[in-house]
C-alpha positions as CSV (number, residue, x, y, z in Angstrom):
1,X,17.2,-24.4,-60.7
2,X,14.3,-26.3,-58.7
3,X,11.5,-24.2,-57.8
4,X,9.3,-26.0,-54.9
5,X,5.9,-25.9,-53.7
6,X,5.1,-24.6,-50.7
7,X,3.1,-27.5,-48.8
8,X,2.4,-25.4,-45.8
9,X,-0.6,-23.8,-48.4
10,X,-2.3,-27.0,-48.2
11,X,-5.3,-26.1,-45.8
12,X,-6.4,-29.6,-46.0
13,X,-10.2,-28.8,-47.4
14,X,-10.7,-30.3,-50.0
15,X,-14.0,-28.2,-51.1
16,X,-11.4,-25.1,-50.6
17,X,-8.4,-26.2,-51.9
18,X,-10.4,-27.4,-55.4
19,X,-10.8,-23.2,-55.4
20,X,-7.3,-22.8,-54.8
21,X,-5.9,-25.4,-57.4
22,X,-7.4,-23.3,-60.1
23,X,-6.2,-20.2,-59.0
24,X,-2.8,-22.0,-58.5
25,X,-2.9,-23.5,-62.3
26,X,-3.3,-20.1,-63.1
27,X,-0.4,-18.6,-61.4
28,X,2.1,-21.4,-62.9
29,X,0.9,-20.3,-66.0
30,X,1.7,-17.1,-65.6
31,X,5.1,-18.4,-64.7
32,X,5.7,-19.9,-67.1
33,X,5.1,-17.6,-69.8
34,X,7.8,-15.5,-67.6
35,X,10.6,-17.6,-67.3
36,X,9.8,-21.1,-70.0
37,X,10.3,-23.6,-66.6
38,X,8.0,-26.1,-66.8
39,X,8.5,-28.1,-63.2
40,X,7.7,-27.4,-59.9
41,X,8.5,-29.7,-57.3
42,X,6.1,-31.6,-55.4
43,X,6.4,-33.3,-51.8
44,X,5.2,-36.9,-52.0
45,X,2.8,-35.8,-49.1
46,X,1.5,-33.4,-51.0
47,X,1.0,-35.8,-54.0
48,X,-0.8,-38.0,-52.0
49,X,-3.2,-35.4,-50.5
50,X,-3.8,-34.5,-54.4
51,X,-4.7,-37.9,-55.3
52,X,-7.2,-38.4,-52.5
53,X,-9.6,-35.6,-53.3
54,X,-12.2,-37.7,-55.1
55,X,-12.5,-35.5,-57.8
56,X,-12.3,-36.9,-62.0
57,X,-12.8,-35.5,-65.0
58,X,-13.0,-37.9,-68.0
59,X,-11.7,-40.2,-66.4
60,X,-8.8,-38.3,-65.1
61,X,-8.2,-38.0,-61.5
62,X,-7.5,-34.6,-59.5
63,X,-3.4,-35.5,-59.8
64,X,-3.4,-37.5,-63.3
65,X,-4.9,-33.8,-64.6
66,X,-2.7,-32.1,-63.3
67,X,0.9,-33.7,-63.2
68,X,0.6,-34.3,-67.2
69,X,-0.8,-30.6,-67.9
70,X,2.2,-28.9,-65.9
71,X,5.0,-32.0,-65.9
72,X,4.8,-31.6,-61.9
73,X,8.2,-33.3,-60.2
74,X,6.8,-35.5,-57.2
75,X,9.8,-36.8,-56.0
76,X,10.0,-36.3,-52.2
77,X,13.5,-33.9,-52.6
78,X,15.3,-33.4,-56.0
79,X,19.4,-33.7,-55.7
80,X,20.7,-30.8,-54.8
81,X,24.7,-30.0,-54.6
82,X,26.5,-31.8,-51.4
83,X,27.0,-28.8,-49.4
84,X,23.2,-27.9,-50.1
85,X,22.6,-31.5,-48.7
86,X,24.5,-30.9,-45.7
87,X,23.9,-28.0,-44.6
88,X,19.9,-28.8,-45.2
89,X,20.5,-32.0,-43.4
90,X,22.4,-30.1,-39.9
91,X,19.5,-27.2,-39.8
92,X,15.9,-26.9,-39.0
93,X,14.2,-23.7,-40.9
94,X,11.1,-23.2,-39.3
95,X,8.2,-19.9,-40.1
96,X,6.6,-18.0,-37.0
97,X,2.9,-18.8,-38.0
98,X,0.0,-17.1,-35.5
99,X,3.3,-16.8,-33.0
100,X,4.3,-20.5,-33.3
101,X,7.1,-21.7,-34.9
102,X,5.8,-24.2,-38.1
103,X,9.0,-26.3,-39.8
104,X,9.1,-25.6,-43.4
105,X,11.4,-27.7,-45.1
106,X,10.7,-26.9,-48.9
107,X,10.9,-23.3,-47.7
108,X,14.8,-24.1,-46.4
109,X,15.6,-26.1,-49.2
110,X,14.6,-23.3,-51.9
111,X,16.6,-20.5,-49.4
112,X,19.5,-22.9,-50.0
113,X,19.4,-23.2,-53.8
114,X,18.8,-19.3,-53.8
115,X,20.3,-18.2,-57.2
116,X,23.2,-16.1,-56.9
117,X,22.1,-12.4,-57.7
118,X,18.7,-12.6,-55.7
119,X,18.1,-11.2,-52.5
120,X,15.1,-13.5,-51.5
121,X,14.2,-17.3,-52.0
122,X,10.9,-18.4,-53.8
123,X,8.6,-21.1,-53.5
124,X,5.5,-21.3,-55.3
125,X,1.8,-22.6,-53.0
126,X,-1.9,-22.0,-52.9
127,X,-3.5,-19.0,-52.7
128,X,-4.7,-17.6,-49.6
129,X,-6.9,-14.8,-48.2
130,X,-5.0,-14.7,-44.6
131,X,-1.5,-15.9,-44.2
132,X,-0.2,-16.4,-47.3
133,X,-0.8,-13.7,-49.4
134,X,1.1,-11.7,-48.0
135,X,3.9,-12.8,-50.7
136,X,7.0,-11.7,-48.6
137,X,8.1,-13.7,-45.4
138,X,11.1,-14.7,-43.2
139,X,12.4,-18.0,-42.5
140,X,14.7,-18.6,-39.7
141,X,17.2,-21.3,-39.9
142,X,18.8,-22.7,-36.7
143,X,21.9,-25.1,-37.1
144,X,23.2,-27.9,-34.8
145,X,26.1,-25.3,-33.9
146,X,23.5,-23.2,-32.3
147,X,23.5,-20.6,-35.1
148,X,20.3,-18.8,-36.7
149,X,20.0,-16.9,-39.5
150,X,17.2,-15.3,-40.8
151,X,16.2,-15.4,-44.2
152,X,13.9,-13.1,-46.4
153,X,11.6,-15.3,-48.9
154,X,8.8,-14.8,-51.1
155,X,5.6,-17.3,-51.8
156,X,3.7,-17.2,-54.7
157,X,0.3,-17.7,-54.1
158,X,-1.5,-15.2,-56.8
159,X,-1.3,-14.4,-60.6
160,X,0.0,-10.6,-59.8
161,X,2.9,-11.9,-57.7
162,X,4.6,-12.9,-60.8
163,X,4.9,-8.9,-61.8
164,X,6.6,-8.2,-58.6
165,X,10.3,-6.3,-59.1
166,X,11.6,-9.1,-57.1
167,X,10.2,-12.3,-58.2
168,X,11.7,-10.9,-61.6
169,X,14.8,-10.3,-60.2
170,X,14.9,-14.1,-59.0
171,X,13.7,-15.4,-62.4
172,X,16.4,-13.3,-64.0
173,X,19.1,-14.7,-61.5
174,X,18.0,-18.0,-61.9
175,X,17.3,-18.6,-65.1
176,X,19.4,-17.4,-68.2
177,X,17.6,-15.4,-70.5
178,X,19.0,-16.6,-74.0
179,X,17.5,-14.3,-76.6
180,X,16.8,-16.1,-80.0
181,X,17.6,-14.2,-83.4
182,X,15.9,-14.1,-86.3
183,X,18.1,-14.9,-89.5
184,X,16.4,-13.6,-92.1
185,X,17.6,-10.6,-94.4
186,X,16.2,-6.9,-92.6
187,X,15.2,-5.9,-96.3
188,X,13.3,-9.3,-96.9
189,X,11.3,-9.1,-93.2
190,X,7.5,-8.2,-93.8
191,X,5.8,-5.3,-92.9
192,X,2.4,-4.3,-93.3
193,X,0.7,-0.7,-92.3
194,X,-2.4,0.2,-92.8
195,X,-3.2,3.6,-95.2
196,X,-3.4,5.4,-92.0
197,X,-2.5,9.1,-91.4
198,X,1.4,9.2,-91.2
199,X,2.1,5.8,-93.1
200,X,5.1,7.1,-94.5
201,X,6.9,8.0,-91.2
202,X,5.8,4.8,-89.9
203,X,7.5,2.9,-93.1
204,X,10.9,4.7,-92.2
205,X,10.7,3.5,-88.8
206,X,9.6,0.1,-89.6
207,X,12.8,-0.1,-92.2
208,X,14.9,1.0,-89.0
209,X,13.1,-1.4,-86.0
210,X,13.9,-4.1,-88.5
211,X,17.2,-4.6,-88.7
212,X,17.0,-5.4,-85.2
213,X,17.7,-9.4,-85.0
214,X,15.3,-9.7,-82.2
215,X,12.7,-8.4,-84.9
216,X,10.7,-10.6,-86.8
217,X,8.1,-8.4,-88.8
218,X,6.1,-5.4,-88.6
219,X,2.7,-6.9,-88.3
220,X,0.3,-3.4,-88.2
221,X,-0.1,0.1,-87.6
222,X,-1.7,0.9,-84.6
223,X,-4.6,3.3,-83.9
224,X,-3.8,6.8,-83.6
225,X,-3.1,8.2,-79.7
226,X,-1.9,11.3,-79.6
227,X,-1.5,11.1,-75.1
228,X,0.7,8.2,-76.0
229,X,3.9,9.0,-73.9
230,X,6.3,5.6,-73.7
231,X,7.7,4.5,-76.5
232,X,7.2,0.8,-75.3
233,X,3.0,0.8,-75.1
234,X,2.1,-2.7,-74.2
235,X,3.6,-6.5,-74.7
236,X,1.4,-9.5,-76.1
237,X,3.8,-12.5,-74.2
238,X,0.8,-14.8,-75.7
239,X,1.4,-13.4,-79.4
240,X,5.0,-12.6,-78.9
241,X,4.1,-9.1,-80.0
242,X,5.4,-5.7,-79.1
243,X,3.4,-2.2,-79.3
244,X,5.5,0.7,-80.1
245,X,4.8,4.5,-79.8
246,X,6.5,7.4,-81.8
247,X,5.9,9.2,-78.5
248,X,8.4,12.1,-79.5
249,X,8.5,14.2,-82.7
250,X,5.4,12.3,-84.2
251,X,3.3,11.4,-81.4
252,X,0.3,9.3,-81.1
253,X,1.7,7.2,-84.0
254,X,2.5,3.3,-83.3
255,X,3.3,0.5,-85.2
256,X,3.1,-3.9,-83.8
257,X,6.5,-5.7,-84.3
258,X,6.7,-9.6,-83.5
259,X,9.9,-10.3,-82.1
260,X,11.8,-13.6,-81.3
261,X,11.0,-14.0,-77.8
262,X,8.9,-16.3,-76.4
263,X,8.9,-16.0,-72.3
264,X,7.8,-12.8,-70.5
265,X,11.6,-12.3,-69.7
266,X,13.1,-12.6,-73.0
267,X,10.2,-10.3,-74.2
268,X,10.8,-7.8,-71.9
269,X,14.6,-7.6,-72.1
270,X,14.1,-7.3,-76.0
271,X,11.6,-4.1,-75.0
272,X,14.3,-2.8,-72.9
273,X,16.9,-3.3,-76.1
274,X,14.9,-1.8,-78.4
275,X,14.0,1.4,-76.2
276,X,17.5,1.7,-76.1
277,X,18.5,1.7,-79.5
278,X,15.4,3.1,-81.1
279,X,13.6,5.3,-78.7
280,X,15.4,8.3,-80.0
């Protein structure tokens, strides 16, 4: 599944879109820890509007930084299916911008190669204080029959777009989220508690939570909250790490599992899997 860049983000400043880079290097980041992709595809006009800013760093110019730290795709169009070809080839998608229509041909191409499952097309650009953070859009596409369809999209210009309910959905759709299993014996996985208050219920649970195969260890107790009311508390995508609350008969106490996952999605579907089974 390609994901492209929106180029209609570049404002053309290069003062201002130095700003925007950053917050965009954040943003793929954060999508990547979500889904594992590690490409977005670049227009060659956009590439070349990159490696004009005159900006270096050791040596590194503004594009040599940042094709090799995100493995950017700068092709002008990646090869997409023959009917996706076609059909992108006989249409003009266009986006009403201050009442004007603007083409937007990355836009139509990812509204084409929309995954199955997903009710909106994404493309990912630079953040924005005006237009484009508004995050949901429509693109019209007119064909040589005459046709027009209108289509709902999203942009992602900001870090918190990647939290939305329908940028997950996408991410979901179009990218299978293989969970990984851990191998090893349930009675030879670690776990270590602190001598905290309730350390032997937490024990039977950690002997439980482990024979999950999504379950790696049980890496600590956690500190006592009594107003704790969700058995899932928080999730460390970074560490790979998942807080969990005995929110029910023996509230306020919490144990840290590490589990196999390693992207936001496969972390989160493992949360969901083991509220299901051992939120009880």
């Amino acid at each position: 599944m390609n994901l492209y860049f929106n180029d209609l983000t570049i404002c053309r400043n290069a003062d201002v879109d130095m700003l925007r880079l950053k917050n965009f290097v954040l943003l793929f980041r954060s999508f990547q820890l979500r889904t594992g992709e590690a490409h977005v595809w670049i227009p060659k006009p956009v590439k070349e509007y990159f490696k004009g800013i005159g900006w270096t760093h050791e040596n590194w110019t503004l594009w040599q930084w940042v094709n090799s730290t995100f493995n950017l795709k700068s092709e002008a169009t990646p090869v997409e299916p023959k009917n996706v070809e076609e059909r992108f080839a006989e249409s003009e998608f266009s986006i009403k911008i201050g009442g004007r229509a603007v083409k937007c041909d990355h836009m139509g191409l990812a509204v084409l190669t929309r995954p199955k499952g997903a009710d909106y097309s994404l493309t990912v650009g630079f953040d924005d204080e005006d237009f484009w953070s508004k995050l949901y859009y429509i693109v019209s596409e007119h064909a040589a029959t005459n046709e027009s369809h209108e289509h709902n999209a999203l942009c992602l210009t900001r870090v918190e777009d990647v939290d939305n309910s329908d940028v997950a959905t996408w991410c979901q759709s179009a990218y299978d989220v293989v969970l990984p299993i851990c191998t090893a014996n349930p009675a030879k996985k670690q776990i270590d508690l602190r001598d905290d208050h309730g350390k032997d219920v937490l024990i039977a649970f950690a002997h439980r939570i482990v024979m999950s195969p999504y379950v790696i260890e049980v890496v600590n107790s956690l500190p006592f909250r009594p107003e704790a009311s969700r058995f899932i508390e928080h999730i460390n995508v970074n560490a790979g790490i998942i807080h969990l609350r005995l929110h029910r008969g023996d509230k306020g106490l919490g144990l840290a599992v590490r589990v196999t996952g390693k992207t936001r999605d496969q972390l989160e579907r493992i949360a969901r899997l083991l509220s299901d089974k051992y939120d009880r």
